[in-house]
C-alpha positions as CSV (number, residue, x, y, z in Angstrom):
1,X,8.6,-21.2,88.7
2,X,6.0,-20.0,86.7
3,X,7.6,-18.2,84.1
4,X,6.3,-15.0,82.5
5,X,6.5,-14.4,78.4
6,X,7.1,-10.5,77.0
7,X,5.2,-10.7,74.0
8,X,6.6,-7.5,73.0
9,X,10.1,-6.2,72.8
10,X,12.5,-4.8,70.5
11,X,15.6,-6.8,71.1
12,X,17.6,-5.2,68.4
13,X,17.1,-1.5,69.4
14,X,20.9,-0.2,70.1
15,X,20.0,0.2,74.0
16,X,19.2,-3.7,74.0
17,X,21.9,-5.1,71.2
18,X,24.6,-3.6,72.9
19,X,24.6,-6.0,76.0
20,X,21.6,-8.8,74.4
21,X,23.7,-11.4,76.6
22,X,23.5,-9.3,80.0
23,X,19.2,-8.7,78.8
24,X,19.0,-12.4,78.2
25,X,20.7,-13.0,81.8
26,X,18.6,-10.7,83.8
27,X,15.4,-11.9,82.3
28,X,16.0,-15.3,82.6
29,X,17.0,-14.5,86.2
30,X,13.5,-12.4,86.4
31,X,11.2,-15.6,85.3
32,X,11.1,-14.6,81.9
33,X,10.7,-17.5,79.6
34,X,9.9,-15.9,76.2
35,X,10.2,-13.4,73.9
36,X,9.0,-11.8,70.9
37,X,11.4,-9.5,69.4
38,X,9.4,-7.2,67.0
39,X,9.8,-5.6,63.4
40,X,9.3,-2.2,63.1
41,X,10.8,-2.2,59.4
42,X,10.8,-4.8,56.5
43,X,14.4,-3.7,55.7
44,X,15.7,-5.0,58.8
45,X,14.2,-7.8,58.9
46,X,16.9,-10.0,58.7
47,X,18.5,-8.7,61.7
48,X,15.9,-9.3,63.6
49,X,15.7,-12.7,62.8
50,X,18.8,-13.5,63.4
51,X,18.5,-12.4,67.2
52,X,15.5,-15.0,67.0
53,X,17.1,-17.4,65.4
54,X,20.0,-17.0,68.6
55,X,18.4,-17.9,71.5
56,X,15.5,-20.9,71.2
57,X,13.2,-18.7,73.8
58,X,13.4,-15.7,71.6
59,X,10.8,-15.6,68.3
60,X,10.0,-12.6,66.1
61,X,7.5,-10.8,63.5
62,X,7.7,-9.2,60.4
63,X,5.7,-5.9,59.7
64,X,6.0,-2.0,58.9
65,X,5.8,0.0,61.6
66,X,3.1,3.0,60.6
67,X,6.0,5.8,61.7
68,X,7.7,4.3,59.1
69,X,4.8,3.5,56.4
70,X,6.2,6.1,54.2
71,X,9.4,4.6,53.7
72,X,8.1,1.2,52.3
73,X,5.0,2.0,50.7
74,X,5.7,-0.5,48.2
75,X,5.8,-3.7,50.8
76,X,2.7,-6.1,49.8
77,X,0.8,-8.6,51.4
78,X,2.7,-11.4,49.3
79,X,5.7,-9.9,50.7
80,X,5.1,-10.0,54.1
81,X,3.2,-13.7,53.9
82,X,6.8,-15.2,51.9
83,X,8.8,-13.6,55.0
84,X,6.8,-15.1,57.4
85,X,6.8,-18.6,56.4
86,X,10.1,-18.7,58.7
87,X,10.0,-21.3,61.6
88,X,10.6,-18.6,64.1
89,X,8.5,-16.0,62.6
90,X,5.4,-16.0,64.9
91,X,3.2,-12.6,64.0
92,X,2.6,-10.2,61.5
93,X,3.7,-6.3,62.7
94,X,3.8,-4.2,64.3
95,X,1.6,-2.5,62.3
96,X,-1.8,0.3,62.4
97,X,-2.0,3.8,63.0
98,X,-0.7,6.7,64.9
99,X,-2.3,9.6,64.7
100,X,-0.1,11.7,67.3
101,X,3.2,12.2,65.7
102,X,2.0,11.8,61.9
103,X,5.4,10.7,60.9
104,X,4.2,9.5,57.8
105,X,1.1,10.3,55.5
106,X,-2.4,9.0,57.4
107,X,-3.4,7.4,54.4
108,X,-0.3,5.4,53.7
109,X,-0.8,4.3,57.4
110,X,-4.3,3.3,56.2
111,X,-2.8,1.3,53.4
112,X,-0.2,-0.6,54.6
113,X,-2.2,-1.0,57.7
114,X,-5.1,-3.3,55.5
115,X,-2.2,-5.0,53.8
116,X,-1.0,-6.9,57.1
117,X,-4.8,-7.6,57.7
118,X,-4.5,-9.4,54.9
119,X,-1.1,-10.9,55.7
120,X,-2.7,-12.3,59.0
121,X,-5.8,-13.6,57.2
122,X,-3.7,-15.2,54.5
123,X,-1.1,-17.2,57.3
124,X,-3.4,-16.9,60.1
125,X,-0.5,-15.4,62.5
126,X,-1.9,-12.7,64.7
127,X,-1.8,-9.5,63.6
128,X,0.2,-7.1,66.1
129,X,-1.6,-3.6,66.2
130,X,-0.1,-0.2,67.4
131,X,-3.1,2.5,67.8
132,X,-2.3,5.9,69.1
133,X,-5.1,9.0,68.8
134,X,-6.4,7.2,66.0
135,X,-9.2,5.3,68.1
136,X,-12.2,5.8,66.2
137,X,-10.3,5.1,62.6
138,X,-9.4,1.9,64.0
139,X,-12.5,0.5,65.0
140,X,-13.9,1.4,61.6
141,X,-10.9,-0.5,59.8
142,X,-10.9,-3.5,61.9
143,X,-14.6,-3.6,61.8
144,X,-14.8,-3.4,57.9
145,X,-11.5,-5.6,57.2
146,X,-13.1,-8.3,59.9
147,X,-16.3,-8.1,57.6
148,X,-14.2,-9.7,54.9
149,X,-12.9,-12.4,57.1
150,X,-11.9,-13.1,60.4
151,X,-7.9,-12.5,61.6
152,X,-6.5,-12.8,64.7
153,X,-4.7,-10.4,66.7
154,X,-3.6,-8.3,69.8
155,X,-3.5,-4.3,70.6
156,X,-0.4,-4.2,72.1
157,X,0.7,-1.7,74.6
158,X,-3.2,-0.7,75.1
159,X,-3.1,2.9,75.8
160,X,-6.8,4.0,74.0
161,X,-10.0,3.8,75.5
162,X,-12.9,1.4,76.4
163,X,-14.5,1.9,72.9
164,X,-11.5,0.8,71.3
165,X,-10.7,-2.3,73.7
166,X,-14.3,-3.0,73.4
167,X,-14.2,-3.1,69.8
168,X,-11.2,-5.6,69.8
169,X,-12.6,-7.7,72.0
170,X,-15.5,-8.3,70.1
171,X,-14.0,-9.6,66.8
172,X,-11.3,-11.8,69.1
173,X,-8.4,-9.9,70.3
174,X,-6.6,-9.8,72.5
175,X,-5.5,-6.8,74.5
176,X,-1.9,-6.2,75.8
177,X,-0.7,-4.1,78.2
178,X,3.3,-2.6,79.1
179,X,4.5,-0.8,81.8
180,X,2.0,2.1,81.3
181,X,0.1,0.2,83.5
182,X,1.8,1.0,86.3
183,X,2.3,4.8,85.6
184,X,0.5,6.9,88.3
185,X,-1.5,9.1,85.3
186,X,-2.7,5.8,83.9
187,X,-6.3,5.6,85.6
188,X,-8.2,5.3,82.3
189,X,-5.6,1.9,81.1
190,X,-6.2,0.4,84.4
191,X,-9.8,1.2,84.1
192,X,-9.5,-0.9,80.8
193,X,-7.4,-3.7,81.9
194,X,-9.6,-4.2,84.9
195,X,-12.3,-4.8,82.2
196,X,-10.3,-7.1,79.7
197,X,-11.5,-11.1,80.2
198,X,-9.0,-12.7,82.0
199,X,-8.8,-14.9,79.0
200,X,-7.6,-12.3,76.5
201,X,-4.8,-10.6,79.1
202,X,-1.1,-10.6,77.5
203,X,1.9,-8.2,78.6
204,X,4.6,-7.1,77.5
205,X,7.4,-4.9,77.7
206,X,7.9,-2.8,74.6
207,X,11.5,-2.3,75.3
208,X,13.3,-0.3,75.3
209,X,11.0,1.9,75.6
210,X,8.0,2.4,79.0
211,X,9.8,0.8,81.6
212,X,7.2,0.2,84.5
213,X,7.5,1.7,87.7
214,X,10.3,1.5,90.0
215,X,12.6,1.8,86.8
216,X,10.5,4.3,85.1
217,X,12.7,6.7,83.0
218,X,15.2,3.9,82.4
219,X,16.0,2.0,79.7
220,X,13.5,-0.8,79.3
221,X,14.1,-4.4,79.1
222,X,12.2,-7.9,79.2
223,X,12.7,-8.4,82.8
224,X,10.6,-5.6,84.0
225,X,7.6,-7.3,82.7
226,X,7.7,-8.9,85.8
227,X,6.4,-5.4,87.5
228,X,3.8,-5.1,84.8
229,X,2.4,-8.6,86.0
230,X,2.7,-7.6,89.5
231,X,0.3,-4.6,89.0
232,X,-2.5,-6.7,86.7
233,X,-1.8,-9.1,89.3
234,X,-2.7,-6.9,92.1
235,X,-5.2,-4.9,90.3
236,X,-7.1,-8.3,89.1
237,X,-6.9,-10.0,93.2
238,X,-4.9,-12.3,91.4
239,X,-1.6,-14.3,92.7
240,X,1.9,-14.0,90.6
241,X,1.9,-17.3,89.6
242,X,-1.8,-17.2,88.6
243,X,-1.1,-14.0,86.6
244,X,1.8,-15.8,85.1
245,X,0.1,-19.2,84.0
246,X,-2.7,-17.2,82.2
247,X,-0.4,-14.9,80.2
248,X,1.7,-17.2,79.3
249,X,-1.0,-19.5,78.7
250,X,-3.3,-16.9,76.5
251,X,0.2,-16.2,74.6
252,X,0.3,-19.3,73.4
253,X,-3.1,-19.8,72.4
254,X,-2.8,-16.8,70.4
255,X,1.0,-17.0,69.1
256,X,0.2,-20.7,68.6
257,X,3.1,-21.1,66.1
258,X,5.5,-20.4,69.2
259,X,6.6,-23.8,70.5
């Protein structure tokens, strides 16, 4: 079996943590072979490292999430880069803007946002990047930060426009996409993941949150990537197993610290 990797999921979100053997189970039984668990705050960090620390499949990142940007303002780069010198710590985020809810101050966002850049630049880890109805305020900071020096990275759970994806491409990212992609109003991600080189796909869950279609309004989990990959799949004339090796193998080419 060629097996699948989320490279997004929030395996210590209550819905998950609750029944984390049963999640492991059902993914393992789905043909998922690894996981990144991600941090959405610096103060609970070490919970989520010790879920990673748990399972040898399972990895994780350290970041500020920018809903939360307000209450850390005071995390640094140096912070960040000493946390992540962990074995399984395999990315810096999630991190970037969101523009939609606002839930904390736009320039904060901004701030904290440039201060991961710089993380990922420092330790070389990719840099995982939430963007929502901030599209064109990304491209200039990725654009002006890349100026200073290349960083890798991905746009997780891609739900912004060709400019955008086009813009990430360009400076080396790559582009991952959750179960939006199979959501019947989701013309204009398709649209972009029909574009994305087949060298720069990645999926990914976000769980619990955006379970894919048939489980849509459910709880989300790491096995149901397997009907995000069945849609690229499909929508890309590809095979499973084909759409399996090349995420799995772009994954690894990008989180190369993952074993």
């Amino acid at each position: 079996m060629s097996h699948l990797v989320d490279s997004h999921c929030h395996l210590d979100f209550p819905s998950l943590a609750e029944d984390l053997d049963g999640v492991m189970d059902r993914a393992a039984a789905a043909g998922i072979g690894t996981m990144v668990t991600i941090c959405t705050r610096v103060d609970r960090f070490a919970g989520i490292l010790e879920i990673a620390e748990r399972f040898a499949h399972v990895y994780c990142s350290v970041g500020l999430h920018p809903h939360d940007a307000a209450q850390e303002p005071d995390l640094t780069t140096d912070r960040l880069v000493e946390l992540s010198r962990h074995d399984k710590v395999v990315g810096i985020g999630e991190t970037g803007l969101d523009f939609h809810y606002d839930q904390s101050p736009r320039q904060t966002q901004a701030e904290l946002f440039r201060r991961h850049i710089a993380a990922s630049r420092e330790t070389g880890l990719p840099l995982i990047v939430h963007s929502r109805a901030a599209d064109e305020e990304m491209i200039d900071i990725l654009r002006d930060e890349f100026a200073k020096g290349a960083f890798p990275g991905v746009m997780h759970c891609f739900s912004s426009g060709l400019e955008l994806a086009r813009a990430a491409l360009e400076i080396g990212f790559y582009i991952s996409f959750s179960g939006i992609l199979t959501f019947k109003n989701a013309d204009e991600v398709r649209d972009v993941a029909a574009e994305v080189p087949l060298d720069r796909l990645l999926v990914e869950t976000d769980a619990p949150y955006l379970a894919p279609v048939p489980h849509r309004g459910k709880d989300n989990e790491p096995a149901f990537v397997a009907h995000t990959a069945a849609k690229l799949a499909e929508m890309r004339g590809l095979g499973s197993r084909e759409v399996a090796e090349l995420t799995s193998a772009n994954f690894r080419r990008l989180f190369s610290k993952a074993a």
